[in-house]
FIDO-368101 format. One record per residue: residue number from 0; chain; x, y, z of N, C-alpha, C in turn. Coordinates in steps of 0.02 Angstrom, whole numbers, plus 50000, padded with zeros to 5 digits. Example, Ala and Ser with C-alpha at 12.3 -4.5 7.8 and 13.67 -1.06 7.14 Angstrom:
2
 resi chain    nX    nY    nZ   caX   caY   caZ    cX    cY    cZ
    0     A 50660 49716 50390 50615 49775 50390 50660 49835 50390
    1     A 50642 49888 50354 50684 49947 50357 50645 50002 50394
This chain:
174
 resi chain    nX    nY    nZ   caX   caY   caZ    cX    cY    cZ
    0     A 50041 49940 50000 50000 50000 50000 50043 50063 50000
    1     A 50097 50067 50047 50150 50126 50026 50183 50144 49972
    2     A 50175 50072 49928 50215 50114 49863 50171 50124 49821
    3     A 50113 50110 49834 50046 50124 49789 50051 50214 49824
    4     A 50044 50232 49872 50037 50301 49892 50115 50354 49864
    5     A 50193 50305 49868 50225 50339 49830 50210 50328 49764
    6     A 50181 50286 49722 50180 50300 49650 50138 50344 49636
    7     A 50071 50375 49686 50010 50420 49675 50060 50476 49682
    8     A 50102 50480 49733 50121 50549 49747 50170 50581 49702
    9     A 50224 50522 49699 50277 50522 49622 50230 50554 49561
   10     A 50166 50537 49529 50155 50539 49481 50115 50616 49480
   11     A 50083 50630 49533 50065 50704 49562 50110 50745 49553
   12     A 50183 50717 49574 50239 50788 49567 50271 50779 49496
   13     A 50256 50724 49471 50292 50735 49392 50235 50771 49365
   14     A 50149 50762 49375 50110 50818 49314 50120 50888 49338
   15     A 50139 50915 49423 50155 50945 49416 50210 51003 49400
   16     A 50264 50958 49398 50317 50979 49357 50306 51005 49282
   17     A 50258 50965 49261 50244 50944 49178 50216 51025 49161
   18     A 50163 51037 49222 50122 51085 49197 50145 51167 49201
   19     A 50213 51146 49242 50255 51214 49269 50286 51233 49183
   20     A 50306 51171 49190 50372 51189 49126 50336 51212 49073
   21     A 50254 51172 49047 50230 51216 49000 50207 51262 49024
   22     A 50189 51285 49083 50170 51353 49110 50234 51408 49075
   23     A 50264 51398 49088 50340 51438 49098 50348 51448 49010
   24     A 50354 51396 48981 50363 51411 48901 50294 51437 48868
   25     A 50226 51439 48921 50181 51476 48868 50198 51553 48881
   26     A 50220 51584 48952 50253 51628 48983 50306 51650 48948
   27     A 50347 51612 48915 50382 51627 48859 50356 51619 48803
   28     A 50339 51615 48770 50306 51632 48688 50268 51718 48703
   29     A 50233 51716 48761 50189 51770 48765 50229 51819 48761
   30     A 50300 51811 48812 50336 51864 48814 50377 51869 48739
   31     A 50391 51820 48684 50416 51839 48631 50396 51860 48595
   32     A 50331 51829 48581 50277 51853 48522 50242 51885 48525
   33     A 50217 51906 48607 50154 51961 48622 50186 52018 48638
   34     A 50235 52010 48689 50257 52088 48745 50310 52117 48703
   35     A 50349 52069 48643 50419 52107 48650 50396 52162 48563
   36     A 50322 52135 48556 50309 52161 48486 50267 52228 48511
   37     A 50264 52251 48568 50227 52294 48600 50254 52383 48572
   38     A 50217 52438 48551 50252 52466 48507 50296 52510 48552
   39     A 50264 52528 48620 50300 52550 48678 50349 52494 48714
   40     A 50410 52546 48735 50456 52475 48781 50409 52492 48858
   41     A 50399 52524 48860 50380 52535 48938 50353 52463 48947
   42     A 50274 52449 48859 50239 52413 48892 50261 52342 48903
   43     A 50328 52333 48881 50358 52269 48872 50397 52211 48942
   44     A 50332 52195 48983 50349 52173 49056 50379 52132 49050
   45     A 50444 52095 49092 50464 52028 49089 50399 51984 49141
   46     A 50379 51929 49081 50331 51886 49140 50371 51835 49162
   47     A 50415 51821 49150 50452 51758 49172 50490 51770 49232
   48     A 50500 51827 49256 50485 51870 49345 50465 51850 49368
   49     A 50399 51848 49387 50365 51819 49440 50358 51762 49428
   50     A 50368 51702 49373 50356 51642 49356 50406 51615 49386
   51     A 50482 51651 49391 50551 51646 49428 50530 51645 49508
   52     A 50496 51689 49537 50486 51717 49597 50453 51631 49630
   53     A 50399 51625 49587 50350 51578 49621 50374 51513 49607
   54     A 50424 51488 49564 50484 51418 49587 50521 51443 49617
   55     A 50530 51487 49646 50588 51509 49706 50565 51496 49762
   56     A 50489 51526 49778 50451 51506 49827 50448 51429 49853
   57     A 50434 51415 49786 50391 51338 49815 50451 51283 49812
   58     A 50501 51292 49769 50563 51248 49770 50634 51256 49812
   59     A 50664 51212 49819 50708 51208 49840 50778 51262 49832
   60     A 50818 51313 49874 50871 51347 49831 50908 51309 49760
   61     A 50934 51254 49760 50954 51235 49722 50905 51215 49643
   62     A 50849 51180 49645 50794 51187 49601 50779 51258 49561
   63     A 50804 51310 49628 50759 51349 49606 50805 51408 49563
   64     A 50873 51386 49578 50920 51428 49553 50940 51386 49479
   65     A 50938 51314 49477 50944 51303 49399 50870 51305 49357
   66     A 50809 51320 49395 50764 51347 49353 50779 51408 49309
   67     A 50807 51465 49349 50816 51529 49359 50883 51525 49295
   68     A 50952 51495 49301 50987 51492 49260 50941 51467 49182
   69     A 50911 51405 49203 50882 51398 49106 50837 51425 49068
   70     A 50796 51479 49111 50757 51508 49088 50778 51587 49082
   71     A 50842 51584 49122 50863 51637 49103 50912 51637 49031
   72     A 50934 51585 49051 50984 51571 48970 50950 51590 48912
   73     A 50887 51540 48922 50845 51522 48866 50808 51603 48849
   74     A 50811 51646 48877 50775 51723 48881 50848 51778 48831
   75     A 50891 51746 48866 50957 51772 48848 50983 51756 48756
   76     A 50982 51704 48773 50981 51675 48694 50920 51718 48659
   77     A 50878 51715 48639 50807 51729 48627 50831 51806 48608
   78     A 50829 51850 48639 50836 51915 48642 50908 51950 48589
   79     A 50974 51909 48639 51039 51897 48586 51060 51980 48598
   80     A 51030 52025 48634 51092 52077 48667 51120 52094 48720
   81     A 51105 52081 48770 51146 52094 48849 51137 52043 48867
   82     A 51186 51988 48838 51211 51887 48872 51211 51914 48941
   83     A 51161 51860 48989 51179 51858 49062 51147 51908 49099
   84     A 51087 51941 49059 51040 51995 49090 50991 51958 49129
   85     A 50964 51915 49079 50923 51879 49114 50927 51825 49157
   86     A 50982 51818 49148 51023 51753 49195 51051 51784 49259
   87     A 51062 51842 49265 51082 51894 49341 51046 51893 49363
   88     A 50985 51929 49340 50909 51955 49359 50903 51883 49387
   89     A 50878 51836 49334 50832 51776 49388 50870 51744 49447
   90     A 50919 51746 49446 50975 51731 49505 50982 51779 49565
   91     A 50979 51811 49553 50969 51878 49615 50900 51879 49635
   92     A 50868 51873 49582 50782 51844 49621 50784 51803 49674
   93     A 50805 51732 49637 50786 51675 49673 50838 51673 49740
   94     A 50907 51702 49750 50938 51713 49774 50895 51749 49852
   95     A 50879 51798 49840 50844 51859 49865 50784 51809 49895
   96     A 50741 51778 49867 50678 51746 49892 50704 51710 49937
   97     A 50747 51662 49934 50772 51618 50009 50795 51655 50063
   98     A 50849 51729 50024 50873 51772 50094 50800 51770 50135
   99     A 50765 51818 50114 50699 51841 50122 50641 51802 50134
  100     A 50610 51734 50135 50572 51696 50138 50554 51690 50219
  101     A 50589 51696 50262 50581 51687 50347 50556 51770 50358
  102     A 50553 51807 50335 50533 51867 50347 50485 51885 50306
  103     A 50451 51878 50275 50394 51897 50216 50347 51839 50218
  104     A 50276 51873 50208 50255 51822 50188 50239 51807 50134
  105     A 50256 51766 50083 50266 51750 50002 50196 51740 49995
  106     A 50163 51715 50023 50096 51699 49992 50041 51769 49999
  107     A 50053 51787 49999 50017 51880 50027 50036 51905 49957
  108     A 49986 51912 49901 49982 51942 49851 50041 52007 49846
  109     A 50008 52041 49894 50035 52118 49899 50130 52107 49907
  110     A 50130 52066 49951 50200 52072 49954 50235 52021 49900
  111     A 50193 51991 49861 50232 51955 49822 50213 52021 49758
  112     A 50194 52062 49746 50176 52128 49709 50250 52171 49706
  113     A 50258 52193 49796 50322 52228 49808 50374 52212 49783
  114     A 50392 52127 49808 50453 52108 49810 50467 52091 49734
  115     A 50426 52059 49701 50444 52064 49602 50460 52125 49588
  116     A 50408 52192 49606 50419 52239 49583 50489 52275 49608
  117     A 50533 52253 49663 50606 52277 49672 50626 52266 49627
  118     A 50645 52191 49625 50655 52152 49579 50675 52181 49495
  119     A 50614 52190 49469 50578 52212 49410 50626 52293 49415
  120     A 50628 52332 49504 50667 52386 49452 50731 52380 49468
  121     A 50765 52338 49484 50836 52314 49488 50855 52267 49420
  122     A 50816 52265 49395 50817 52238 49334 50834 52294 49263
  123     A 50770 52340 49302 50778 52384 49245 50841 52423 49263
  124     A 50864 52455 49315 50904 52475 49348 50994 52472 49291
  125     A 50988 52387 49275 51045 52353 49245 51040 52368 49181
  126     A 50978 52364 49162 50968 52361 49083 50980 52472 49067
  127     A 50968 52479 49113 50977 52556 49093 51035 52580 49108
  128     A 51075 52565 49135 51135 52564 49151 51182 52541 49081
  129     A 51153 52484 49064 51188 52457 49000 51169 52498 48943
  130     A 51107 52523 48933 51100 52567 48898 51132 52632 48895
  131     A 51140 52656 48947 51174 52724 48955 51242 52722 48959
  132     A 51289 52662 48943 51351 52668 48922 51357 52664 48832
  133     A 51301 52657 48812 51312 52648 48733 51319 52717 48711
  134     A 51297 52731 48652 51314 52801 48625 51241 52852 48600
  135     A 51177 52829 48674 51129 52875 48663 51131 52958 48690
  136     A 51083 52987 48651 51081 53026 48679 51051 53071 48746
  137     A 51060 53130 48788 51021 53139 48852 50940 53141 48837
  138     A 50907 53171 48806 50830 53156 48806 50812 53094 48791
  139     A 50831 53052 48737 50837 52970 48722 50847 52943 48802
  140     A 50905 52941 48831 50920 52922 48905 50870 52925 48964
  141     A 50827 52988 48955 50785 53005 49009 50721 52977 48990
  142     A 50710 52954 48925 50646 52947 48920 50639 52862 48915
  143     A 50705 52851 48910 50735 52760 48917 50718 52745 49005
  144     A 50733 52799 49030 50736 52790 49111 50661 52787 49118
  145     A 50619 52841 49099 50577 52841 49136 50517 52768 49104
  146     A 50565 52731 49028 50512 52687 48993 50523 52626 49048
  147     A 50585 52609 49066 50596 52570 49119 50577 52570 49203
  148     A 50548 52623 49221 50544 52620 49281 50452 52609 49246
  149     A 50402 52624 49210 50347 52612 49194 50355 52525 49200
  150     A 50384 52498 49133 50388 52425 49144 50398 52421 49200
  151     A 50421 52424 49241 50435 52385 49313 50375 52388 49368
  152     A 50336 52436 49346 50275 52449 49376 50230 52404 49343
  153     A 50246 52389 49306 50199 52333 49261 50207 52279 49267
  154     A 50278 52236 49262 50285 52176 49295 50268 52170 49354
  155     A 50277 52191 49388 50245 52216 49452 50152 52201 49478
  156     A 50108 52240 49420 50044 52238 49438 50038 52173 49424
  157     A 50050 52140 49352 50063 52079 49321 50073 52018 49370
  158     A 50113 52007 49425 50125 51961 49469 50091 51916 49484
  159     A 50027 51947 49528 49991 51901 49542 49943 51856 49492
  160     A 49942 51867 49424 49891 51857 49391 49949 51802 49353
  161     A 50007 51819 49351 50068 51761 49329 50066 51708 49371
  162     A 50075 51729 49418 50059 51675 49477 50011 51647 49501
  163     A 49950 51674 49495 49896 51623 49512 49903 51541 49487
  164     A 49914 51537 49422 49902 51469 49409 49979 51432 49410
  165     A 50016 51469 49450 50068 51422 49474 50037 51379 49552
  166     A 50017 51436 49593 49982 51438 49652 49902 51374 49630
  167     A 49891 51373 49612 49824 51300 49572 49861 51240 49548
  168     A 49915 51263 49517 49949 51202 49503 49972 51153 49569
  169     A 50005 51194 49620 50008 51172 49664 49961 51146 49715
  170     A 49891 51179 49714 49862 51158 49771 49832 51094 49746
  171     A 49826 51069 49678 49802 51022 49647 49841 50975 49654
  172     A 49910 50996 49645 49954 50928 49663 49965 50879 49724
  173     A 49932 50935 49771 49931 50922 49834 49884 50846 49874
């Protein structure tokens, strides 16, 4: 009877593995084909943020940091101009969620809102930084700043609605 209950439970955490990973790659298509064709950058959120945030939550540091590396790779590749943007970012996330996990409470919408949205502008933070060593100019620069601190307010509102059906996936697996 116990290995009848580990094969129920084994097979519970492989669909839900199953349903993360296509969670995560429909999360990616959206973000290639929907957000990055957006005619504003402001409106161009990273969703794979909070999709990072919420396997940080629920997995293990180690799980949750080679999530964070292949989906950051795989974001990195994809994009093909600042190698290792997205691979910092999701690493300093998931990094950040374990510092932080005994002090927050992760499951509290609002603070899982805040803490992406640091996140989201420490993100942009890098990417504008990288921008502003190239060869733009000051009104181009300021209006780059202020398109990035908008996105970050947007990944941001975005969170919980990314995360809900990570949060279902799980309670189902349960």
């Amino acid at each position: 009877m116990s290995n009848h209950l580990y094969r129920a439970k084994s097979s519970s955490q492989w669909s839900y593995l199953m349903g993360i990973i296509a969670y995560t790659f429909f999360l990616l298509l959206a973000q290639a084909h929907l957000f990055s064709r957006l005619p504003y950058p402001a409106m161009r959120a990273d969703l794979l943020l909070p999709a990072i945030f919420g396997a940080a939550v629920e997995w293990p540091p180690v799980a949750g940091l080679l999530w964070a590396v292949f989906w950051g790779f795989v974001m990195d590749a994809y994009s093909g101009e600042f190698w290792g943007f997205h691979v910092g970012s999701y690493v300093v996330t998931t990094c950040l969620v374990h510092t932080a996990y005994e002090k927050f409470d992760f499951q509290n919408p609002f603070y899982q809102m805040c803490f992406v949205g640091l996140c989201a502008l420490g993100q942009s933070v890098a990417l504008g930084l990288y921008i502003s060593l190239g060869h733009y100019g000051v009104t181009w620069l300021a209006s780059t700043w202020i398109s990035l601190l908008i996105r970050s307010l947007l990944t941001m509102l975005l969170t919980p609605f990314v995360l809900y059906p990570i949060w279902r996936m799980r309670e189902k697996s349960s």
